[in-house]
C-alpha positions in Angstrom: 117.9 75.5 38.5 116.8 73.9 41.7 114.0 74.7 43.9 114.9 77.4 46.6 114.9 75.9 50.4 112.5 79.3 50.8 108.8 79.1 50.4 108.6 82.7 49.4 109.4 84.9 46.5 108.7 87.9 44.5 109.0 89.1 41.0 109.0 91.9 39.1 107.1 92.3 35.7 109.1 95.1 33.6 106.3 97.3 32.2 108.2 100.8 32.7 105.5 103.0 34.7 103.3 100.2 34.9 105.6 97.3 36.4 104.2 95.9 39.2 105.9 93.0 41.4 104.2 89.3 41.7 104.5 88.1 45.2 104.5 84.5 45.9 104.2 82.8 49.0 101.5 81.2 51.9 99.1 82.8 53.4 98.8 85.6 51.2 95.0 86.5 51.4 95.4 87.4 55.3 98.3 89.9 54.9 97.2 93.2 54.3 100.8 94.4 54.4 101.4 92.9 50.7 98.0 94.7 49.5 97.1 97.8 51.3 100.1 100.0 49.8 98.6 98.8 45.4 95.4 100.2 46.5 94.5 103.3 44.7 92.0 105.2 47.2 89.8 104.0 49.8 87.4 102.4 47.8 87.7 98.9 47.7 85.2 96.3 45.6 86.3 92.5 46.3 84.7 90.5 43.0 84.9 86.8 43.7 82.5 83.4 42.9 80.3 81.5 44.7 83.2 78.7 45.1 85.7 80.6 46.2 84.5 83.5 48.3 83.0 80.8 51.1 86.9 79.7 51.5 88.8 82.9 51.3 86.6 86.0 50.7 86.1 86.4 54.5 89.8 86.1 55.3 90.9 88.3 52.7 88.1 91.0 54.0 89.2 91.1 57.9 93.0 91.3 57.1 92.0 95.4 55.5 92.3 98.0 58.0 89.5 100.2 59.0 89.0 103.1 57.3 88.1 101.7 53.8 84.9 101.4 52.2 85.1 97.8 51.2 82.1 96.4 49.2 81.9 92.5 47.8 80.4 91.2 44.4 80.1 87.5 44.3 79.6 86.2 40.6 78.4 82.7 39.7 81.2 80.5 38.7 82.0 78.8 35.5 83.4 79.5 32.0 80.0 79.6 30.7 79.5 82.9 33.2 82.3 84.4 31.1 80.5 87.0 29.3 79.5 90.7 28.9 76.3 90.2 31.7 78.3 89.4 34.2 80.8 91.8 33.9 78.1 94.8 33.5 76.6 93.5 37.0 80.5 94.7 38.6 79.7 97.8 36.7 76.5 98.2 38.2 77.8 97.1 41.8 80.5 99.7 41.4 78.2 102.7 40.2 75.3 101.8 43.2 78.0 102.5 45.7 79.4 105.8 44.1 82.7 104.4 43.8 85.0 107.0 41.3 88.5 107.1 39.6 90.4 105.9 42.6 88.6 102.9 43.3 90.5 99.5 43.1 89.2 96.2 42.0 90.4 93.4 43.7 89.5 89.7 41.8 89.8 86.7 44.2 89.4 83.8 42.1 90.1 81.8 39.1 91.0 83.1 35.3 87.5 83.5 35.1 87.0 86.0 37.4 90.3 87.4 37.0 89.7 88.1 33.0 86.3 89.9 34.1 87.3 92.4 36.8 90.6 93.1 34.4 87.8 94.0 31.9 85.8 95.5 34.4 88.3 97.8 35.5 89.6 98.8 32.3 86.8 100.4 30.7 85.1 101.6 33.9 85.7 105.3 34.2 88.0 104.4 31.2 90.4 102.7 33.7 90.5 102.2 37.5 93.2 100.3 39.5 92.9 96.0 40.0 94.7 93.9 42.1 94.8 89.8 41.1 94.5 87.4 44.0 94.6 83.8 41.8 93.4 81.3 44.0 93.2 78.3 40.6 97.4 77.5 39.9 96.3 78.0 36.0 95.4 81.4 37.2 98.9 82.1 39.4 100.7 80.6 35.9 99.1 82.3 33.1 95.6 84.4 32.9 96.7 86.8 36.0 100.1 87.8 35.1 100.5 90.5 31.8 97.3 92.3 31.5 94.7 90.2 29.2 91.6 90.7 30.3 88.3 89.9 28.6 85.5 87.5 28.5 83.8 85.0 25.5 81.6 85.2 22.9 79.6 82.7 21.1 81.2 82.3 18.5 84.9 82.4 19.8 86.6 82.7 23.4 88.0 85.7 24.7 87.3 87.7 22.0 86.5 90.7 23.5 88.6 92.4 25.7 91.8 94.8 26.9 95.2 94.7 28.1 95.4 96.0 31.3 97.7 95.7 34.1 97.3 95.0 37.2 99.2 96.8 40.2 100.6 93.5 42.0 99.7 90.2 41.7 99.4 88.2 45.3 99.7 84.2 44.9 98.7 82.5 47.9 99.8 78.6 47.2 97.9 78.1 50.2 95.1 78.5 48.1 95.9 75.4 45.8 95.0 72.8 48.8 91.1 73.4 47.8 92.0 73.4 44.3 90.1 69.6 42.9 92.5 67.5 41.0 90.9 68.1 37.7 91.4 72.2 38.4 94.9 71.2 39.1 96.0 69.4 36.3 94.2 72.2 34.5 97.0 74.2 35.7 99.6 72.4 35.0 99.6 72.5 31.5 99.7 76.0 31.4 103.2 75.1 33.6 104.2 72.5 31.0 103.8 74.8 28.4 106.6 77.7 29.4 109.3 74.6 29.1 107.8 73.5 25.9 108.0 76.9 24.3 111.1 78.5 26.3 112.9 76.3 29.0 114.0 72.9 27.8 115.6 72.5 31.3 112.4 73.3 33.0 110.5 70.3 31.1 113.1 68.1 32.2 112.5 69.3 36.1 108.6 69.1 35.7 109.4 65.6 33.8 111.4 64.7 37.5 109.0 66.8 39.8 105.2 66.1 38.7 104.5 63.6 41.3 105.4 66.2 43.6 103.6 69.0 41.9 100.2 67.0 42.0 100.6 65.7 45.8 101.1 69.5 46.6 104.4 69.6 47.7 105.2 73.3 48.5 108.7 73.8 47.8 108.2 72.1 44.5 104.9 74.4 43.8 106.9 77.3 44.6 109.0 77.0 42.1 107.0 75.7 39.3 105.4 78.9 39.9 107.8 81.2 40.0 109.7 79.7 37.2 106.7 80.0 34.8 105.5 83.5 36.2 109.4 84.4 35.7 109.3 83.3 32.0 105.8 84.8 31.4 107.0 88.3 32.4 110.2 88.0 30.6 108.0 87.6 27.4 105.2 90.0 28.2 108.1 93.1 29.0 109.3 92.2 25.4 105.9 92.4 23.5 103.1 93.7 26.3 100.4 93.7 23.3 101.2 90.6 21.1 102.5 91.9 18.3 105.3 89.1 18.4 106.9 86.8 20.8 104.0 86.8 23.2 101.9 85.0 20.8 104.0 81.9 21.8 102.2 81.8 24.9 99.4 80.2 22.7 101.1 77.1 22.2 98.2 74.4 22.3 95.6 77.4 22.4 94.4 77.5 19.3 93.7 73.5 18.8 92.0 74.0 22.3 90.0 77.1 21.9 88.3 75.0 19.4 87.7 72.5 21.6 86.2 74.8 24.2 84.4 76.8 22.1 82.8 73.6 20.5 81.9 71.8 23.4 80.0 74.6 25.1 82.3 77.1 27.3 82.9 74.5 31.5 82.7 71.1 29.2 86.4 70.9 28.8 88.2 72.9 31.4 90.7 75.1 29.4 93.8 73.8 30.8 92.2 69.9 29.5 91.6 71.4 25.9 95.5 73.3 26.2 97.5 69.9 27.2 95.2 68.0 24.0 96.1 71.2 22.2 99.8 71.2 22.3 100.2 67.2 21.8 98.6 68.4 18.7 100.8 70.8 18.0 103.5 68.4 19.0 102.5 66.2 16.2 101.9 68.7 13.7 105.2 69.7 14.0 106.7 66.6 13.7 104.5 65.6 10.2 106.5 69.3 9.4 109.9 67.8 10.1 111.0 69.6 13.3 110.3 66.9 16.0 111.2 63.4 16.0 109.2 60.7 17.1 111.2 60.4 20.8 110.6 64.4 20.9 106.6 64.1 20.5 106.6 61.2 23.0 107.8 63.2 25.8 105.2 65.5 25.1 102.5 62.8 25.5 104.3 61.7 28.6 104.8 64.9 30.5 101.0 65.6 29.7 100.0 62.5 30.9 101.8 62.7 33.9 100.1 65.7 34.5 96.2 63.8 34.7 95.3 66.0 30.9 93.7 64.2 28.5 95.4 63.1 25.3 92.3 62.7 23.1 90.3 65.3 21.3 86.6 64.9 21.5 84.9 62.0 19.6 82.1 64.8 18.2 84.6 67.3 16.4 85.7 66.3 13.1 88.6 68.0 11.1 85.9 70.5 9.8 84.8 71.8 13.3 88.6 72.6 14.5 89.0 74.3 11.4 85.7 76.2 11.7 87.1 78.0 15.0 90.5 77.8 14.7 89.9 80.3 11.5 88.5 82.9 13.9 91.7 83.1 16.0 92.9 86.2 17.1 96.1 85.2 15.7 95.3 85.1 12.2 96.5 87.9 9.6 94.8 88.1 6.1 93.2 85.0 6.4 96.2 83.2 7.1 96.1 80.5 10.3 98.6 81.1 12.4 100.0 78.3 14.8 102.3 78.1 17.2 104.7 75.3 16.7 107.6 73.5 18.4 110.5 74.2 16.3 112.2 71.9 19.0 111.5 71.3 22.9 112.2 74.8 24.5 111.9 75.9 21.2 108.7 77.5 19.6 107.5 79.5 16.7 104.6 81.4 15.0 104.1 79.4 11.8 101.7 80.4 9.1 102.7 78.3 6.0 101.2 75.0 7.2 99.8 73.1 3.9 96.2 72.7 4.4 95.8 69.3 4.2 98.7 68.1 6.2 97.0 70.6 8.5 93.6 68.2 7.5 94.8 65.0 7.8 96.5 65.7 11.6 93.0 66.6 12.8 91.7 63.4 11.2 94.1 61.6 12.1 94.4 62.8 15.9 93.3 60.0 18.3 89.6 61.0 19.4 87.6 60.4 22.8 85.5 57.0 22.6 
């Protein structure tokens, strides 16, 4: 499939009453046209952080029409702001101002932000109306498309939370030319993942195109985007709640939700600790017989290529993964569950890994020096 000559597209996520279309194009924030019509009632709350509300909240705020009661909650940015506190201060803002049932949450941000107003606006009246503005490309890929909303705990990330959908999801690629390098080659291993796991032909594009993704090119973004939002809804319309195939969109998450969780929640960014993640997998699934040597070297290359780090970090042992990876919200009667590539375009839930082939991959695994 080749990019479109367009710049523009929309998508629909198949949900039965609670489909809802992704719209992708530039200059999104400033069109009220593609907003106004998911909003619920006149009450509007804009969540957003302190990095990206001085670059778009403004813009986003003067495109509404008068008429609604608009209020804005900026948050402090970072993983580590991930948590229950911060998400109680949007239910604070939100009952100061009176705002009821037919209120709509808009989050302009990254995942972060995006997880927490999700949350936010699940249990707040016990469910009100949110609108996803991603302005981070791992965001417009993954965390604001099919309804997983949450925030952290101590002792393992994202493990309190809800599925909740949101009414339309507006993806302003504009957004990606404040995005630093590191954020975006964050995102593109969420990107690299949907060919690794369901689109052999789209790994072989990104293999071609990622000098062009990183450099910003827009018809290339465009369709790295859509293509992965496409493949993301496909998945979350067969199995909304994870009961099945949607746990393949954890390929590389469980190796790197150690990683985060280890490390202290902003050390790693999560899109670093997914591309470490699913050469790990990669490997593990070649000691298991399903990937030859070739195969797992065009994981490593395509991650490279993307600016990710290939190395796990030189302070977590075989022991520590384990530690975490036990509490993943994967796991069935104490069994670990991985996600594993069966071939490239080609993964699987697996729980019968032998425990010390399982051992001597995370000893073995090349480590940060």
């Amino acid at each position: 499939m080749s990019p479109s000559s367009e710049v523009a597209t929309t998508l629909q996520v198949s949900l039965e009453e609670r489909s809802y279309p992704i719209h992708i194009a530039p200059g999104l924030i400033s069109r009220a046209d593609c907003l106004v019509p998911y909003l619920a009632g006149r009450q509007v709350m804009i969540v957003s952080d302190d990095n990206v509300a001085p670059l778009y909240l403004e813009a986003l705020t003067s495109a509404l029409p008068d008429g609604l009661d608009v209020r804005e909650l900026v948050l402090p940015a970072g993983e580590q702001r991930k948590n229950l506190a911060c998400v109680e201060r949007i239910w604070t803002a939100l009952l100061e101002a009176g705002f009821n049932r037919r209120c709509t949450l808009v989050a302009l941000g990254g995942g972060v932000i995006g997880d927490m107003v999700g949350f936010a606006a699940a249990c707040y009246q016990r469910g009100v109306a949110f609108i996803q503005v991603p302005t981070t490309l791992l965001a417009q890929v993954d965390s604001s498309v099919g309804g997983k909303t949450g925030v952290n705990h101590p002792l393992g990330k994202n493990m309190i939370g809800a599925f909740w959908q949101p009414r339309t999801v507006l993806i302003d690629t504009n957004s990606l030319s404040t995005l630093p390098p590191r954020e975006l080659s964050a995102g593109l291993a969420e990107v690299i993942k949907y060919g690794l796991i369901r689109d052999a032909p789209f790994l072989a594009w990104l293999e071609e195109h990622m000098t062009a993704l990183r450099a910003l090119d827009p018809q290339a973004l465009v369709h790295a985007i859509e293509r992965s939002c496409r493949l993301k809804a496909e998945i979350v319309a067969e199995d909304e709640t994870e009961q099945g195939v949607r746990a393949l969109l954890n390929l590389g998450h469980t190796f790197g939700h150690a990683i985060e969780t280890h490390q202290g929640y902003g050390s790693w960014l999560h899109g670093e600790a997914v591309g470490t993640g699913m050469l790990m997998a990669a490997e593990l699934s070649h000691r298991l017989g399903w990937l030859d040597d070739q195969q797992v070297r065009r994981v490593e290359a395509v991650i490279t290529s993307a600016g990710l780090p290939l190395a796990a970090p030189a302070d977590m042992g075989a022991d520590d993964f384990l530690a975490v990876m036990r509490l993943d919200k994967k796991n069935l009667d104490d069994r670990l569950r991985l996600i594993l590539l069966e071939q490239l375009g080609n993964a699987c839930v697996h729980d019968q890994t032998p425990g010390e082939t399982l051992h001597q991959l995370l000893d073995d695994f090349p480590r940060n020096t």
